[in-house]
C-alpha positions in Angstrom: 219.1 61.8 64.9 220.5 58.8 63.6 219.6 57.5 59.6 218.0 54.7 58.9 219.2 52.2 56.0 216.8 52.1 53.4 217.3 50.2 49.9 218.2 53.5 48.3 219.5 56.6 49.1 217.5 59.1 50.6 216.7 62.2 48.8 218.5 64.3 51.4 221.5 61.7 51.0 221.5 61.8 46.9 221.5 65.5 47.4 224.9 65.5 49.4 226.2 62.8 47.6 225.9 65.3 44.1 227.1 67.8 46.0 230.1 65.7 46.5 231.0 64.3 43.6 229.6 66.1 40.8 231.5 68.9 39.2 230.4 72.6 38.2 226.3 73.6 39.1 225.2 70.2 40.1 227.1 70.1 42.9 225.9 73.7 43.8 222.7 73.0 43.1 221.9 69.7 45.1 224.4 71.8 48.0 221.8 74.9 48.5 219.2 72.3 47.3 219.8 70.1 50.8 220.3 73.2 52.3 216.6 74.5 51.5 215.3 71.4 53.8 218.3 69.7 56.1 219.7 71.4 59.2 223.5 70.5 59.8 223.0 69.9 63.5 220.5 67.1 62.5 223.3 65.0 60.3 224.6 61.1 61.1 225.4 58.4 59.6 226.0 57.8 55.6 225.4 62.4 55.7 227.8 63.1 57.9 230.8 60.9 56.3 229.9 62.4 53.4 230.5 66.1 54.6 234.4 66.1 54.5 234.2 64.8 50.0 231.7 67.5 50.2 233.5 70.1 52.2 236.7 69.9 49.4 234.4 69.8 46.6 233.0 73.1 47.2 235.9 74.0 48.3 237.7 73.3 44.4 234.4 74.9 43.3 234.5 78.4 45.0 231.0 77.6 46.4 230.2 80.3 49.6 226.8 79.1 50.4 226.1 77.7 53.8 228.3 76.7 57.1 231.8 75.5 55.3 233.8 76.7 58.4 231.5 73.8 60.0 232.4 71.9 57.1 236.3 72.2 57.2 236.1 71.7 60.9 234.4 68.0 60.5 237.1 67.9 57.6 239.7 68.2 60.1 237.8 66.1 62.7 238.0 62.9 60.6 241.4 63.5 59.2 242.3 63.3 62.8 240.5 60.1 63.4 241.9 58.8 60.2 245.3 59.0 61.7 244.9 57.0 64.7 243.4 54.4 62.6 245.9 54.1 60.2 248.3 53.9 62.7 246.5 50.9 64.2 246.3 49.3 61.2 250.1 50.0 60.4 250.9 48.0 63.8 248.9 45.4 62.6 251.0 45.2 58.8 254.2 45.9 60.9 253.6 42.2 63.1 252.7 40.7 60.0 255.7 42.0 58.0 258.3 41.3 60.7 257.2 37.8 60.5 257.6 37.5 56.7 254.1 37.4 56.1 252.4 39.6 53.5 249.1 41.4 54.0 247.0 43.8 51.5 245.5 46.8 53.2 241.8 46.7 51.7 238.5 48.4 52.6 238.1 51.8 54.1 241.9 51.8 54.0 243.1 51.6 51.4 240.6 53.7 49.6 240.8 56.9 52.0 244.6 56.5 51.7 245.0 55.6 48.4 242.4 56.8 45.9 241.3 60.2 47.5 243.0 63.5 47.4 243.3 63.8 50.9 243.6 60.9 53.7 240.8 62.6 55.7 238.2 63.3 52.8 236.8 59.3 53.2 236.5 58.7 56.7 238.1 54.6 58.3 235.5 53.0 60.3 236.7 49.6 59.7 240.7 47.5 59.9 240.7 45.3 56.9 243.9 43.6 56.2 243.7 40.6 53.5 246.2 37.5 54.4 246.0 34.3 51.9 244.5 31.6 53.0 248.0 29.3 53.6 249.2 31.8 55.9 246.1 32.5 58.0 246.8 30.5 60.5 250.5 32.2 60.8 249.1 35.5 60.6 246.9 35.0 63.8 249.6 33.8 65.6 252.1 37.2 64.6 249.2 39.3 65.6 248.5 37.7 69.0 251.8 38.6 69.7 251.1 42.0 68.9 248.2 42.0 71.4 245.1 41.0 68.9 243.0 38.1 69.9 240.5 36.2 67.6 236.8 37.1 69.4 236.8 32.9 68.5 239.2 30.0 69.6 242.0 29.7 67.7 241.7 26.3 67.3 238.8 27.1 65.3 240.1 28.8 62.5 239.6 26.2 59.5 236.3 26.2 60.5 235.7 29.8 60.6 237.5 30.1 57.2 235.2 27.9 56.0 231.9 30.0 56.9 233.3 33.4 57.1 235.5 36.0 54.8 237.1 36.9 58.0 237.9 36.8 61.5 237.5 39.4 63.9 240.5 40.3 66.0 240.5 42.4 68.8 243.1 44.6 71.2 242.9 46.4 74.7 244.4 49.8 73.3 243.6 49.6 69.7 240.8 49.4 67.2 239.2 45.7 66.3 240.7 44.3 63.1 239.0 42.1 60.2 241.5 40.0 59.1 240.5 38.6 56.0 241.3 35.6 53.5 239.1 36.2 50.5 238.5 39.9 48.8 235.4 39.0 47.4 233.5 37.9 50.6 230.0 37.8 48.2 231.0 35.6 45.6 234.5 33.8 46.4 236.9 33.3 43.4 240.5 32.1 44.5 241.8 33.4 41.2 240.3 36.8 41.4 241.9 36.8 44.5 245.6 35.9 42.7 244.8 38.6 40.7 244.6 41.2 43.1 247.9 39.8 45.0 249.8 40.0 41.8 248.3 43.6 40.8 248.7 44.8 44.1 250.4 48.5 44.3 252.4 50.5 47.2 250.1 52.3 49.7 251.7 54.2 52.5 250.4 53.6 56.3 250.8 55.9 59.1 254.2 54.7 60.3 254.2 51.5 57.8 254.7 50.8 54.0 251.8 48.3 52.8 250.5 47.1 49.8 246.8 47.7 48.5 244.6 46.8 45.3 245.2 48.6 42.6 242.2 50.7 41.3 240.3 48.1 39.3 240.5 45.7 41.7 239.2 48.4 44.5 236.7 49.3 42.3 235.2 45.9 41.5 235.5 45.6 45.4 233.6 48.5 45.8 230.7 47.4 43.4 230.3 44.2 44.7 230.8 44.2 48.3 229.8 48.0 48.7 226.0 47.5 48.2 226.2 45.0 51.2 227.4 46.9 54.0 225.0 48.0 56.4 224.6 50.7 58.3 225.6 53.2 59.1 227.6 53.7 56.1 225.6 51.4 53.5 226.0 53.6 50.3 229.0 55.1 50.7 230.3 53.1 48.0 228.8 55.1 45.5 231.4 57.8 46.4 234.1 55.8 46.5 233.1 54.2 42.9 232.5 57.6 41.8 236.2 58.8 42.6 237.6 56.0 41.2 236.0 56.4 37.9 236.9 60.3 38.1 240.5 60.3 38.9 241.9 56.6 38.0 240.7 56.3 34.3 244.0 55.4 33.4 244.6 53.2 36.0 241.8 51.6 35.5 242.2 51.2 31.7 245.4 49.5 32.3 244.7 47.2 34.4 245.4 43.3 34.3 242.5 43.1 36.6 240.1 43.7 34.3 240.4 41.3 31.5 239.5 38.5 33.4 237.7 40.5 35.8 234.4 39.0 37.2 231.3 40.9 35.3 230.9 44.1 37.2 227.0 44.9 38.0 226.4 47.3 35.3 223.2 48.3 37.1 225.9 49.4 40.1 227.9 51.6 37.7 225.1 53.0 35.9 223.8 54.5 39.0 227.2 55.7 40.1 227.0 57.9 36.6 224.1 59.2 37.8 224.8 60.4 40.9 227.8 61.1 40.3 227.4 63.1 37.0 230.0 61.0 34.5 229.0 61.1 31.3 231.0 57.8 30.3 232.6 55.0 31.5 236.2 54.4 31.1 236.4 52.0 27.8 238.0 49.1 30.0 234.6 48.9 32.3 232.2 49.8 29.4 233.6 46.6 27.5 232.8 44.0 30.8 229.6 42.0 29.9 226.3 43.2 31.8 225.1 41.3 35.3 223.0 41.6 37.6 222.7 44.4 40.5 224.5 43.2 43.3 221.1 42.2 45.7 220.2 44.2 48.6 221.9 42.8 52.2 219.5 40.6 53.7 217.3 42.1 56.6 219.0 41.2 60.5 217.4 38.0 61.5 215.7 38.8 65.0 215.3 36.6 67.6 216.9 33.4 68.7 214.8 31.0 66.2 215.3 33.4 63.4 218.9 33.3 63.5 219.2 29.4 63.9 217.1 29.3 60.4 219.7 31.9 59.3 222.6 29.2 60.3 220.8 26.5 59.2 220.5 27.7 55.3 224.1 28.7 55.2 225.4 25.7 57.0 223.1 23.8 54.3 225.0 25.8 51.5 228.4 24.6 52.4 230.3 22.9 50.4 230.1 18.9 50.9 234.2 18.9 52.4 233.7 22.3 54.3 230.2 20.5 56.4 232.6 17.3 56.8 235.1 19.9 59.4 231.7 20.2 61.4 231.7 16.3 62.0 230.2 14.4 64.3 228.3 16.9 65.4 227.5 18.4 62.2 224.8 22.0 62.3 225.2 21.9 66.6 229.3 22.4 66.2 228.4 24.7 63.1 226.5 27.0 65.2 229.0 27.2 68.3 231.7 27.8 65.3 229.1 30.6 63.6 228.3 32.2 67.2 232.2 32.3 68.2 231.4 30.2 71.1 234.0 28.1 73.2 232.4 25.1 73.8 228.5 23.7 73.3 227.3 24.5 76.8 227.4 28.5 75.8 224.6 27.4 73.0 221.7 28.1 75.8 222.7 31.5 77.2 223.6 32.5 73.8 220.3 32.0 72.6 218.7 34.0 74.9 221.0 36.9 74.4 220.1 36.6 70.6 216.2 36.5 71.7 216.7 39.5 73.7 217.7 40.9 70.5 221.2 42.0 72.0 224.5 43.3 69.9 226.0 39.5 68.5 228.3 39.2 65.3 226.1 37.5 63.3 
């Protein structure tokens, strides 16, 4: 049975995300709690990559109740899958790095192999590496050496850097890869992104030394871009905040980041405390001015109409230089850059598949 994104956790997925992250008898409790109604054979989605944070938890807590061998098994299972991942995504630093180019490990990551006591507790369903924006068009040119091709021409890429936060990049043996050139996808700030590059720490790859945010800059990541994922795993964030605020305080107190950090959605935080069971925030994210909660991500536009309106208010949104790279042709070019399309004359047929409602990137 698979979950269905709602704006909110459900109550069966706040119950396993206390029994995850809180300590003592609140993780206990909400543990035989969702025991009392779920049925293991019955878990997907946001549930199931939550059971290897909750597996260790009860685990560290001596809890008995319920099927842990089950529970250490899908443990095991996605440290496994971890693995191969990483070791994708280590191929993909090694092109860039033999090329002199630098890239940040971000995302799923960087935070299952960085902030986590164990590289299979947060489980890697997506390859994020961060490139600035100079050496973009160098980067895509190491990796297609490497095997990865951009699912757009490559011709097209100050275009797509203009609309998206990054491309997507794909392989014949190994996992697709996001490469990015802004962190903050939601709200671009070029010197937020300075910031992170010149706070970045050491993260260790499968087979590759990287570099990743450090923990403030991971956890404003987290907050912001987070609540905007969609399924399956919208609201996994909320564990990932929650470790960070539970084993980097320190980190995060001393962190450049945050003095000129973006305002954090305090309404974000607040309900990681809750869940979470942390009494207080460390004195460095207590001190950030309020905002507001990061909005919900925008229902799917369906149908072929629906999704042109959907282009039409972001191509409307561009900035005045980033429409003039869509000249002469203006919203028709913007749509065959949007839709990954090689030339104009794939516009019909691509309509139609986005009318059938098929699988598209947008």
């Amino acid at each position: 049975m698979s979950e269905a994104t709602t704006n909110a956790p459900t109550d069966p997925q706040t119950l396993l995300l206390r029994a995850a992250l809180q300590a003592g008898a609140g993780a206990a409790d909400a543990w035989r709690a969702w025991l009392a109604t779920e049925d293991l054979d019955d878990v997907s989605g946001l549930s199931f990559a939550l059971l290897p944070l909750v597996s260790h938890n009860l685990q560290a807590l001596g809890v008995s109740e319920g099927p842990l061998g089950r529970l250490r098994g899908v443990q095991r299972q996605s440290w496994y899958k971890n693995q191969l991942r990483l070791a994708d995504l280590a191929a993909a630093a090694n092109a860039l790095t033999e090329t002199g180019l630098a890239g940040l490990v971000i995302g799923d990551a960087a935070l299952a192999a960085r902030i986590y006591p164990q590289p299979g507790l947060r489980p890697i369903e997506q390859l994020d590496l961060l490139v600035r924006p100079a050496d973009a068009g160098a980067a895509h040119t190491a990796l297609a050496v490497a095997g990865w091709r951009p699912a757009y021409p490559a011709r097209d890429l100050a275009r797509q850097m203009a609309i998206r936060p990054y491309g997507l990049l794909h392989h014949a043996q190994r996992q697709t890869l996001r490469l990015h050139w802004r962190l903050f996808a939601s709200d671009p700030d070029p010197a937020a992104d300075a910031l992170a590059w010149d706070t970045a720490v050491p993260a260790e790859l499968t087979g590759a030394a990287a570099l990743a945010p450090d923990a403030a800059n991971l956890l404003l990541h987290a907050c912001t871009e987070g609540p905007l994922r969609p399924a399956p795993l919208a609201w996994l964030w909320l564990a990932d905040a929650a470790t960070l605020l539970r084993g980097w305080s320190a980190e995060l107190n001393d962190s450049a980041a945050l003095a000129g950090a973006r305002p954090v959605a305090q309404a974000n935080l607040r309900q990681v405390q809750a869940i979470a069971g942390i009494a207080a925030l460390p004195p460095a994210l207590a001190a950030l001015p309020p905002s507001a909660p990061t909005p919900d991500a925008p229902p799917a536009a369906e149908g072929g109409l629906a999704r042109l309106a959907v282009a039409w208010r972001r191509y409307r949104q561009l900035p005045r230089d980033s429409q003039r790279l869509f000249a002469p042709l203006g919203f028709a070019a913007y749509v065959q850059s949007w839709w990954c399309l090689e030339h104009l004359g794939q516009l019909p047929a691509a309509m139609l598949r986005r009318w059938r409602g098929a699988p598209t990137a947008d």
